[in-house]
C-alpha positions as a Markdown table, in Angstrom:
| # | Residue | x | y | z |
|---|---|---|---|---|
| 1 | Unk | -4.6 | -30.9 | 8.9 |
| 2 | Unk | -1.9 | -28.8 | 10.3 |
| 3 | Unk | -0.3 | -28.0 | 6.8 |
| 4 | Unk | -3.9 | -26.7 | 5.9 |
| 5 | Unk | -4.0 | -24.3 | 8.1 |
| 6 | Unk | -0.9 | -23.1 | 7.8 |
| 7 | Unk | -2.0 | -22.5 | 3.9 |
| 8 | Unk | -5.1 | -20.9 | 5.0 |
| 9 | Unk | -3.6 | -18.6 | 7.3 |
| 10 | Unk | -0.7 | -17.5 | 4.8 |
| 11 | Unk | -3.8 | -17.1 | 1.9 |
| 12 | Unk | -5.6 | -14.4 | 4.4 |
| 13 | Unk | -2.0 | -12.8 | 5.4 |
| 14 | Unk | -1.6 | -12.2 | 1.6 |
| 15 | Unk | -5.6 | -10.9 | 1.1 |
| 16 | Unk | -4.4 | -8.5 | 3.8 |
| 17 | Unk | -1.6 | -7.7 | 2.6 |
| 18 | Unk | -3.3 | -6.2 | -0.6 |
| 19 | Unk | -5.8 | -4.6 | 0.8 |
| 20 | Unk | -3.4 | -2.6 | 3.4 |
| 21 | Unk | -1.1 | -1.8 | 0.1 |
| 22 | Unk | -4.3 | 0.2 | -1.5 |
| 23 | Unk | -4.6 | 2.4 | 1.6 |
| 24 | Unk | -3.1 | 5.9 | 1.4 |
| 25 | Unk | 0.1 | 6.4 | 3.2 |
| 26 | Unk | 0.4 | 9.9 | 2.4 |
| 27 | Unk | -1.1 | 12.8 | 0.8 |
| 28 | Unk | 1.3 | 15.8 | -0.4 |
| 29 | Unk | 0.1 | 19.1 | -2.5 |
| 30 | Unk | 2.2 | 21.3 | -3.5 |
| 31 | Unk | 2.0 | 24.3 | -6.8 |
| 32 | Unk | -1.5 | 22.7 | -8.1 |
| 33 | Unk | 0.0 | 18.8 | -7.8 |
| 34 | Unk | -1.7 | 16.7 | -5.2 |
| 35 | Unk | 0.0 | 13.4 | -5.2 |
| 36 | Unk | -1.5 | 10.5 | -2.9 |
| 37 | Unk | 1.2 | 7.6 | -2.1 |
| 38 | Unk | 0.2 | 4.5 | -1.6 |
| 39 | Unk | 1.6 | 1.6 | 0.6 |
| 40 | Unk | 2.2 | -0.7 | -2.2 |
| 41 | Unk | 4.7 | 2.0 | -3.7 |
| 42 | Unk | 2.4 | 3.4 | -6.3 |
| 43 | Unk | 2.0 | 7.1 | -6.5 |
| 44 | Unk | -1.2 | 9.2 | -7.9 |
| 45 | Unk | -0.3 | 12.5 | -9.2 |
| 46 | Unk | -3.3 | 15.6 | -10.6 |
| 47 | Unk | -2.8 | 18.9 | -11.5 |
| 48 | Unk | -5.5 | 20.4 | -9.2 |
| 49 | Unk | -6.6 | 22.5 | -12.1 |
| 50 | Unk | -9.7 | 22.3 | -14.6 |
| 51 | Unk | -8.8 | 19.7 | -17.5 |
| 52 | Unk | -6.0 | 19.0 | -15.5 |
| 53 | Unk | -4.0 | 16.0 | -15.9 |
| 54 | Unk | -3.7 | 12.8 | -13.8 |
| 55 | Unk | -0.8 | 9.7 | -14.1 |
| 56 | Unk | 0.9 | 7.3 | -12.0 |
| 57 | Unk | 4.3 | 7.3 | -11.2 |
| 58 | Unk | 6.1 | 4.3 | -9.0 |
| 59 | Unk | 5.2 | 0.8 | -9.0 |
| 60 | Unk | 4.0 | -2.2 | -7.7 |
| 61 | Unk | 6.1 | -3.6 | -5.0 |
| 62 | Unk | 6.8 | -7.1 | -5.3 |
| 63 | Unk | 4.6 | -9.6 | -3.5 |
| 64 | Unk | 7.5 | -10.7 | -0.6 |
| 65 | Unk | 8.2 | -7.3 | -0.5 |
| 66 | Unk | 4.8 | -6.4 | 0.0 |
| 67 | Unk | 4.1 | -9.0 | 2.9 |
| 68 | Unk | 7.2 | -7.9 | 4.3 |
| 69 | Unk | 6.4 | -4.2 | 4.9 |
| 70 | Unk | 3.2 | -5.1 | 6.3 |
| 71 | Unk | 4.5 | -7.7 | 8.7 |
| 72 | Unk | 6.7 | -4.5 | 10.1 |
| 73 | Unk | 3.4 | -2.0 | 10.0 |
| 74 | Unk | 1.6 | -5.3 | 11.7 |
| 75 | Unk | 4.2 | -5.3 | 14.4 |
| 76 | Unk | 4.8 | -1.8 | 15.0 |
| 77 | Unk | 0.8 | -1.3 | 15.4 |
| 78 | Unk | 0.6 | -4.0 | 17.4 |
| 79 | Unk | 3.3 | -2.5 | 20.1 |
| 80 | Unk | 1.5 | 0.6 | 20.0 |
| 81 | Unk | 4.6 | 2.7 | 17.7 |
């Protein structure tokens, strides 16, 4: 039963995982570019212009790599950082 949980619990951890990677880390605007950064590594770039253009730049981190930065933002958190 043990092995079970331990899937469960590493299924939810991943779930997690995503949905802290789609959560803004930073916003920066600078000249008419406003670029949001993501926690998963992706970055959102827009001229802040009419008919002004939008593209991603960055990508996807890597699913271990992914669990691993938010096992350090878990931890931090956690102690209060």
């Amino acid at each position: 039963m043990t092995q079970y949980n331990n899937k469960v619990l590493e299924h939810i951890e991943r779930m997690e995982a995503e949905e802290w990677g789609k959560k803004i880390k930073y916003v920066l605007a600078d000249n008419g570019i406003i670029k949001y950064a993501y926690n998963n590594g992706e970055i959102h770039i827009e001229e802040n212009k009419p008919g002004g253009k939008k593209w991603i730049e960055g990508k996807l981190m890597e699913e271990e790599t992914l669990l691993d930065k938010f096992g350090k933002f878990v931890t931090d958190h956690t102690r209060g950082h």
